[in-house]
C-alpha positions as CSV (number, residue, x, y, z in Angstrom):
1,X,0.0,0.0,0.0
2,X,3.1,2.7,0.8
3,X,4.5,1.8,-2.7
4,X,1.2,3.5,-4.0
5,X,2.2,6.7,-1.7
6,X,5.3,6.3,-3.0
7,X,4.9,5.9,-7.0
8,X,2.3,9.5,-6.8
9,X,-0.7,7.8,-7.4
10,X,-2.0,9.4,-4.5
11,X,-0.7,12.2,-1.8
12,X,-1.0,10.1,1.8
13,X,-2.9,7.1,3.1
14,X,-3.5,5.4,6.2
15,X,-4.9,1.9,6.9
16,X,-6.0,0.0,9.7
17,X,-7.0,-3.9,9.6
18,X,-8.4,-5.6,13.0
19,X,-9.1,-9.5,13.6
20,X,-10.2,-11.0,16.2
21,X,-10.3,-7.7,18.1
22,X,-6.8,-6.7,17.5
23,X,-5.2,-4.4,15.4
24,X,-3.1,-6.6,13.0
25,X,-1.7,-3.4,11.1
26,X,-2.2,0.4,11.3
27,X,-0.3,2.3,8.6
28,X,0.4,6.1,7.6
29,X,2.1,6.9,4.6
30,X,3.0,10.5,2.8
31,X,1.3,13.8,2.7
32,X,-1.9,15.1,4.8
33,X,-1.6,18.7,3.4
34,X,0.0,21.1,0.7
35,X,2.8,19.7,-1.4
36,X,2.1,16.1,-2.3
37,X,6.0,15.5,-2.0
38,X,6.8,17.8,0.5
39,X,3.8,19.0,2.5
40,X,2.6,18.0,6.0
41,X,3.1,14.2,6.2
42,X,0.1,12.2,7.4
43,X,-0.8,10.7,11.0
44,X,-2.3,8.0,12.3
45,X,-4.7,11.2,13.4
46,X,-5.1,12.8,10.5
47,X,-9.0,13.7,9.5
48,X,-10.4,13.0,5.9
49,X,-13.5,13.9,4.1
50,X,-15.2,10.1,4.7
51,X,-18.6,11.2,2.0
52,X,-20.8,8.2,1.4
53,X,-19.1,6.6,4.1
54,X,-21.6,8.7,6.2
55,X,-24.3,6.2,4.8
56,X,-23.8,3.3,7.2
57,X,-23.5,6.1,10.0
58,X,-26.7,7.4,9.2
59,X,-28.1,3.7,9.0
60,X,-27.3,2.5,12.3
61,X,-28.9,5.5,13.8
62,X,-31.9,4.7,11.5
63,X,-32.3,1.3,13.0
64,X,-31.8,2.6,16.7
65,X,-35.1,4.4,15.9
66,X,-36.5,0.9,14.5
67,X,-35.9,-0.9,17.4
68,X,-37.6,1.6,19.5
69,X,-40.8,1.4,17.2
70,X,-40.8,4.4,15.6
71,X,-41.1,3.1,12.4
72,X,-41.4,-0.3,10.4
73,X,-40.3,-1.5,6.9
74,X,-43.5,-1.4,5.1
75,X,-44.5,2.1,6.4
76,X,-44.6,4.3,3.3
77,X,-42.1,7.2,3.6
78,X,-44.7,9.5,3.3
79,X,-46.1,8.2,6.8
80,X,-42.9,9.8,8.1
81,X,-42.1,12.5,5.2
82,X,-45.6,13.8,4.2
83,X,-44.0,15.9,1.9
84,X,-42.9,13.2,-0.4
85,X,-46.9,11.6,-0.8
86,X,-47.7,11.1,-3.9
87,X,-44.3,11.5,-5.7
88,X,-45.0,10.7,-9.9
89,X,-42.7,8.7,-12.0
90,X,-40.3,9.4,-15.1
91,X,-41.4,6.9,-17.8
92,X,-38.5,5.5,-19.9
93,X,-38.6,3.5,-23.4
94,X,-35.7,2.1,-25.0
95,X,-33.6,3.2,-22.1
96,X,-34.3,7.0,-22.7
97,X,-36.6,8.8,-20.7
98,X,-39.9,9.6,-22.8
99,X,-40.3,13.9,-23.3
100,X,-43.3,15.7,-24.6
101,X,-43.3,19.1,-26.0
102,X,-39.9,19.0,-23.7
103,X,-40.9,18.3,-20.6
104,X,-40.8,14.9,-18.9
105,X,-43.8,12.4,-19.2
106,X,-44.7,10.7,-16.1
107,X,-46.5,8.8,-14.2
108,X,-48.3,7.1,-11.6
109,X,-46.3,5.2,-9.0
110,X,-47.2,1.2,-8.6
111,X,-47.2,2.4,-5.0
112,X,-45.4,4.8,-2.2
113,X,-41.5,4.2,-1.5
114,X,-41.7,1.9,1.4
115,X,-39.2,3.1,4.6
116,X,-37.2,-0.6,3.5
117,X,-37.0,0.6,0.2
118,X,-35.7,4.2,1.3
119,X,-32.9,2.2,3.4
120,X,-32.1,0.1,0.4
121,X,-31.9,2.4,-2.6
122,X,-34.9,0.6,-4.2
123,X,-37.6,3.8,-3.7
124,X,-37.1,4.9,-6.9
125,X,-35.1,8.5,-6.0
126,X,-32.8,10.3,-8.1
127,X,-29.4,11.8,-6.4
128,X,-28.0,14.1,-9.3
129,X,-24.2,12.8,-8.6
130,X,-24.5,11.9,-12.3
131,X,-27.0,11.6,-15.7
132,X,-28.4,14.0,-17.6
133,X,-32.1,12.8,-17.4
134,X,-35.1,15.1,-16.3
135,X,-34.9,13.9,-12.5
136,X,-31.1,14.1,-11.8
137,X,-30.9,17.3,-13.6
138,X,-33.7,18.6,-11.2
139,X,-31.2,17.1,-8.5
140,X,-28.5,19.3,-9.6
141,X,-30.4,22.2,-11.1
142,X,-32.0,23.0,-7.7
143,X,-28.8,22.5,-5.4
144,X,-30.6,20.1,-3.7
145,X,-27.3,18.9,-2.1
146,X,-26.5,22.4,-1.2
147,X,-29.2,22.9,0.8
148,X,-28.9,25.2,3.9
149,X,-31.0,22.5,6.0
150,X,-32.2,19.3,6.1
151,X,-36.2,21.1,6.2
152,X,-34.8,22.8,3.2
153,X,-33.4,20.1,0.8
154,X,-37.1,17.9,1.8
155,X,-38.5,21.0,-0.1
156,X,-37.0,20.7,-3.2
157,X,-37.1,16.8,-3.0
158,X,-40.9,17.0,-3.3
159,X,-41.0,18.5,-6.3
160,X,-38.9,16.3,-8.4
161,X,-40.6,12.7,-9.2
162,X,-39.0,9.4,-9.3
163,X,-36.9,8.1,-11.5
164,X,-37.6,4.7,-11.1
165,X,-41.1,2.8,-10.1
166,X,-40.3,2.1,-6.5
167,X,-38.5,-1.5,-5.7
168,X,-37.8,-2.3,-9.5
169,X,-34.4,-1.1,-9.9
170,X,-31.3,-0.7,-7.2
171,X,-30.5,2.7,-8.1
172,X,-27.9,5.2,-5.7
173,X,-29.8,8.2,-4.5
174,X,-30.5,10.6,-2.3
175,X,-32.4,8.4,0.2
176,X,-29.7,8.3,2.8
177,X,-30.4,11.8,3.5
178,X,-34.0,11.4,3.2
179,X,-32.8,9.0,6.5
180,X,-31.1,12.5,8.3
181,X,-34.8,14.4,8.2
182,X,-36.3,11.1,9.4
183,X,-33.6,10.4,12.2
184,X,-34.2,14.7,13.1
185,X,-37.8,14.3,12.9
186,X,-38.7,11.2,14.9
187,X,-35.4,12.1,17.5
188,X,-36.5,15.3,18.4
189,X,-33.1,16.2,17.6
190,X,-30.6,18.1,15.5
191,X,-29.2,15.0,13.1
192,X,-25.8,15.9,14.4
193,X,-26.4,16.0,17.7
194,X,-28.2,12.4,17.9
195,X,-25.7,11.2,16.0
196,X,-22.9,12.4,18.6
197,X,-24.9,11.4,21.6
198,X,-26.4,8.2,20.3
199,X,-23.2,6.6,18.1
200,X,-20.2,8.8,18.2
201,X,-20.2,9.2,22.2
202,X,-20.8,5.8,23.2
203,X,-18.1,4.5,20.5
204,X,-15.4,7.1,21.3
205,X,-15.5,8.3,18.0
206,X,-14.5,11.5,19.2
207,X,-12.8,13.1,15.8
208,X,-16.5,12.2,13.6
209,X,-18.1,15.3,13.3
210,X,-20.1,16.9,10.5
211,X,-17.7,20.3,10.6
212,X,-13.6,20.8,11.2
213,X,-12.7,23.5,14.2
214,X,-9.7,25.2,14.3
215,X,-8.6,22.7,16.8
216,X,-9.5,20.0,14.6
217,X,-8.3,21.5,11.0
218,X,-4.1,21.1,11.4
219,X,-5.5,17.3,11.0
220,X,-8.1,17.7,8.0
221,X,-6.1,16.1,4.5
222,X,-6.1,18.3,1.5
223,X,-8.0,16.6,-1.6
224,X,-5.6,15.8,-4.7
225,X,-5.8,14.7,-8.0
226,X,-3.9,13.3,-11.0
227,X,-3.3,16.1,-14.0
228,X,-2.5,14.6,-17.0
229,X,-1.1,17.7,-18.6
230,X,1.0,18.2,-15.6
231,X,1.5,14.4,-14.8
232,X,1.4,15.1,-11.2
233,X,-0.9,15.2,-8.4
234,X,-2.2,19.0,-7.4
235,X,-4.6,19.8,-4.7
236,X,-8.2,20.3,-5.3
237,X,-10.3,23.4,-3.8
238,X,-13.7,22.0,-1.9
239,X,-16.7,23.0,-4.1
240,X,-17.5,26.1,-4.3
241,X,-20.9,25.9,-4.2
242,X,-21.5,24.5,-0.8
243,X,-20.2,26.0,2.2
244,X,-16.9,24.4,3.6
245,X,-16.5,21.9,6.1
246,X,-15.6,24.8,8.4
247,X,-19.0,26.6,8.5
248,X,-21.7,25.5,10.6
249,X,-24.0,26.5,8.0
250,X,-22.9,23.2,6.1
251,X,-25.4,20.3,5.4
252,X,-25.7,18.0,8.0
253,X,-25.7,15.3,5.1
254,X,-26.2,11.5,6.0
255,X,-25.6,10.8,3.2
256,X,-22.0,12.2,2.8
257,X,-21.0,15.1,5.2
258,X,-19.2,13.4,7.7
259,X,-15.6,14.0,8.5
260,X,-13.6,11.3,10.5
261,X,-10.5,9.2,11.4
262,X,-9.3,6.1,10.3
263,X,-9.4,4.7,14.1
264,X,-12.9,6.4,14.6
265,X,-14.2,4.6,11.9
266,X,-12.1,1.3,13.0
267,X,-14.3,1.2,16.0
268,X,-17.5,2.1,14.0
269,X,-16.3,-1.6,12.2
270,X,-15.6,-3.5,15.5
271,X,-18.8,-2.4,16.6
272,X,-20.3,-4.3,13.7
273,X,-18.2,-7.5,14.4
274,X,-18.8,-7.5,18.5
275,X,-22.4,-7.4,17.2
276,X,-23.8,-3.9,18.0
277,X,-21.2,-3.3,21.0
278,X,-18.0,-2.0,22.2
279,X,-16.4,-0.9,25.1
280,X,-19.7,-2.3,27.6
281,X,-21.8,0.0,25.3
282,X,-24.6,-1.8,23.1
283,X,-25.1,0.8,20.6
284,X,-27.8,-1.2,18.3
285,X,-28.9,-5.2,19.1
286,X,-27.2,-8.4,17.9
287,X,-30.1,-9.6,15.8
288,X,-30.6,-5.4,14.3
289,X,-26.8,-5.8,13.0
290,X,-27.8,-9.0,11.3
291,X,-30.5,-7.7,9.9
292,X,-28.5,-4.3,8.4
293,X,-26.2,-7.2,7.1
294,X,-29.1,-9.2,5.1
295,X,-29.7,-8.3,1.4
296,X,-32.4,-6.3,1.3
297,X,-33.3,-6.4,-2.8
298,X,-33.9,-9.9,-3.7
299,X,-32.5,-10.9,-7.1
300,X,-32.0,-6.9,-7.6
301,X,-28.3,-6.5,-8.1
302,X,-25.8,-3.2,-7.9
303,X,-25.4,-1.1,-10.5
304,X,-27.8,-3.5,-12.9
305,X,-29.6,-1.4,-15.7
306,X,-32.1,-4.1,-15.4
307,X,-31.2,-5.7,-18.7
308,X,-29.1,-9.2,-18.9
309,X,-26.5,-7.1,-21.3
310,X,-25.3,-5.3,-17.7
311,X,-26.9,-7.0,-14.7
312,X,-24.8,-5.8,-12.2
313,X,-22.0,-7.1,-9.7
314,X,-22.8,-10.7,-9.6
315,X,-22.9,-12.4,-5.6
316,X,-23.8,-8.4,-4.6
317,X,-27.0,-7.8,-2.9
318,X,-27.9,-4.5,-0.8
319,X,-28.9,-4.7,3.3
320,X,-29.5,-1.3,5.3
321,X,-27.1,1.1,3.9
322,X,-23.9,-0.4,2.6
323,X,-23.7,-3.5,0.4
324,X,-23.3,-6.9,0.9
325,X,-21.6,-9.9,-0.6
326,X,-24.4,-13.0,-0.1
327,X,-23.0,-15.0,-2.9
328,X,-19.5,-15.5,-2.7
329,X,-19.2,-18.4,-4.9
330,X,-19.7,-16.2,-8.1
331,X,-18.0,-12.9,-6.9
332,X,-14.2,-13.9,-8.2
333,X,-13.0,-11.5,-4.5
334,X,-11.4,-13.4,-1.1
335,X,-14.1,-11.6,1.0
336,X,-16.1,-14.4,3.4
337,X,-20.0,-14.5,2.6
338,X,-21.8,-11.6,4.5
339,X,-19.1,-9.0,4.4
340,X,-20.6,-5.8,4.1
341,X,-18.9,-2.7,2.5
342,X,-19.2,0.4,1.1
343,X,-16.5,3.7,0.5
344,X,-16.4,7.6,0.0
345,X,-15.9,9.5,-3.5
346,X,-12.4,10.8,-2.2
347,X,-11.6,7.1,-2.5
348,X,-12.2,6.1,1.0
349,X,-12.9,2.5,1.6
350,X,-13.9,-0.2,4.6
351,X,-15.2,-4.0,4.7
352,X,-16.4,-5.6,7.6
353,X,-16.3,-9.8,7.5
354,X,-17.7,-11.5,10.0
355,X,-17.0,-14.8,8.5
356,X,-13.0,-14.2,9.1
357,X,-13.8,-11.9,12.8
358,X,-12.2,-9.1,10.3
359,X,-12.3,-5.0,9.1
360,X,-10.1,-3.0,7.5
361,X,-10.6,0.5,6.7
362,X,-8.4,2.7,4.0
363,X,-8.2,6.5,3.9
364,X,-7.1,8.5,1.0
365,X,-8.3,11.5,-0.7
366,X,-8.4,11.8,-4.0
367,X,-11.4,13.3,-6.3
368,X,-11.4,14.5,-9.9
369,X,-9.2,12.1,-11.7
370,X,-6.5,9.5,-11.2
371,X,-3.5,8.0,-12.8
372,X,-4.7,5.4,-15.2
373,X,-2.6,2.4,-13.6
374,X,-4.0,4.0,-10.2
375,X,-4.9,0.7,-8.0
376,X,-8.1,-0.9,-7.0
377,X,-7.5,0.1,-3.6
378,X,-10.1,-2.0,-1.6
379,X,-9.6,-5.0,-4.0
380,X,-5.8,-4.7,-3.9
381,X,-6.2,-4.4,0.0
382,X,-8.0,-7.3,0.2
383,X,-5.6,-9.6,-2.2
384,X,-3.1,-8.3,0.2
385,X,-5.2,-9.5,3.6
386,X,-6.7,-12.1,3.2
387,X,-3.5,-13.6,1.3
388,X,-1.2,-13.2,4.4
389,X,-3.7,-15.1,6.3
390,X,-3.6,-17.7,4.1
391,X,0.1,-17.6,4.6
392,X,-0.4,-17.7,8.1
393,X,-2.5,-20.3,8.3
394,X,-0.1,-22.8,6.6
395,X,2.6,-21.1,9.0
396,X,4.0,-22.9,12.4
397,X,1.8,-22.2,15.6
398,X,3.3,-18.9,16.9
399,X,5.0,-19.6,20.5
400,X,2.5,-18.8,23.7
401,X,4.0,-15.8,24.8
402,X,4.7,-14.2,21.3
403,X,3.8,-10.6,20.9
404,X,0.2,-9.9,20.6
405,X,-1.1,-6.9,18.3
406,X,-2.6,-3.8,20.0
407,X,-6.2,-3.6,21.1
408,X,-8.8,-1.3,18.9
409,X,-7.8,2.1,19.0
């Protein structure tokens, strides 16, 4: 993983791998800030822009509300979002969206996004990260994602329709956030501040925050990229159309706004593994993880267009918020059946596999372009783990009193 650091394909890194609660390895390698050869070098500590690693955040705070009855899979979303009854459909033929007189023709819904749906991107929501269709143009078009509020971006949400019938296609969207007004709505509380007192608190995840402070921002990494013309890596500027990750007039965006470490997050992933606890503190129940860790869409797969010329990452299903692999006999990766993952667009990336008592979590940050040859950094990190325990395993027993790795940060 340093060599990458190393050869330029990206600025800094750091890595952390736990099994069997233990940390087997925890890594930091090159540049946090300014000069991608000669800036700040990178810590252990350092803070990174963790995106739509938010999403599993915002999940498990979801399904604290579950467990305390506050809502239930089949409830339509309206039940909880009133705003988004009656939402209308884009109608597609021949894989184009169908215009009239240049607007959009839609239609009726076969029926409300259900909450299960909202928690497994089957509701039918655009997101406006990409496609130049009516409904993720809307996305884009009215800043949705810039939002000042969470009341706010509900607002415009309401008045953009579907882009798919609910629970026909997987499809990324903006539901996770949907999820933030929910968990602020039913809480009674600022989406940050349940977050903080409900997950971050209780898993000493003391550096996850939706904002930096100035005692916080010597640690936040600069974003880089490759340019071709230049052939080098230059830093990035955070987008100028949203506020910064300094101002507290930011979205509080479950669905990428959250800024963390790589041991925060570590212990986000052991909570997972110690099935909903750590440190004495049950933070959601054994059988709620499970459940979170169940695919959710059926024969639905990721990223499927819903034809048999592209259906999709094959052995990938979807459970509450991050994916999951539930058929590793087709999947060609080393990851043990059930292992749940997801990652950030700055290239961020974690797996959690319960079959092998394992996590590992990998930090970069990188957006608008990479080197060609740039690794496959969560399949590259998995070749790497999962063959040195394959190694180990055909290895001598280790003496009694050998060394034994350091406990989760």
């Amino acid at each position: 993983m340093a060599k990458s650091v190393d050869d330029q394909d990206v600025a800094g890194m750091v890595y952390i791998l736990g099994k069997g609660g233990d940390i087997a390895a925890f890594g930091a390698h090159g540049i946090q800030s300014g000069d991608p050869k000669t800036g700040t070098p990178i810590t252990k500590d350092s803070l990174f822009r963790i995106y739509s690693m938010s999403k599993p955040i915002t999940g498990v705070a979801m399904m604290q509300l579950y467990e305390k009855g506050l809502w239930q899979m089949d409830d339509p979303v309206s039940k909880h979002v009133p705003e988004l009854a009656g939402l209308q459909v884009l109608t597609w033929k021949d894989g184009k969206p169908v215009m009239k007189d240049g607007k959009p023709v839609l239609a009726a819904a076969s029926h409300e996004p259900t909450m299960k749906e909202l928690m497994s991107h089957t509701g039918g929501f655009g997101y406006g990260l990409s496609g130049d269709d009516p409904v993720n143009t809307a996305f884009r078009d009215t800043g949705v994602l810039a939002s000042a509020n969470l009341e706010e971006m509900i607002g415009k949400i309401k008045d953009i329709p579907l882009i798919y019938d609910p629970g026909t296609r997987w499809y990324y969207s903006v539901s996770v956030d949907i999820q933030g007004y929910i968990v602020q709505k039913l809480s009674g509380q600022k989406f940050g501040d349940y977050l903080k007192a409900n997950i971050f608190t209780p898993l000493g995840m003391n550096d996850t925050s939706f904002f930096v402070t100035d005692a916080t921002k010597p640690r936040f990494t600069d974003v880089y990229h490759w340019d071709k013309d230049k052939s080098a890596l230059v830093a990035n500027v955070d987008r100028p159309d949203r506020p910064g990750f300094d101002n507290p007039a930011r979205l509080e965006s479950g669905g990428g706004g959250l800024v963390s470490s790589t041991h925060d997050y570590a212990r986000f992933a052991q909570m997972f593994l110690n099935k909903g606890t750590l440190g004495g503190n049950q933070v959601i129940k054994p059988e709620t993880v499970e459940l979170m860790r169940t695919n959710a869409i059926g024969d639905l797969r990721l990223y499927s267009d819903g034809t048999t010329a592209n259906p999709g990452l094959p052995g990938v299903g979807f459970g509450m918020d991050f994916a999951v692999y539930d058929d590793t006999s087709v999947t060609g990766q080393p990851y043990g059946k059930g292992t749940h993952y997801w990652g950030g667009a700055a290239g961020t990336w974690f797996w959690i596999d319960p079959a092998n008592d394992l996590f590992f979590v990998g930090m970069i940050q990188s957006m608008g372009g990479a080197r060609p040859d740039a690794m496959n950094y969560r399949n590259e990190s998995a070749k790497l783990v999962y063959g040195a325990l394959a190694t180990a395993a055909a290895a001598p027993a280790a003496p009694a009193d050998a060394a034994k790795p350091t406990t989760t940060p």
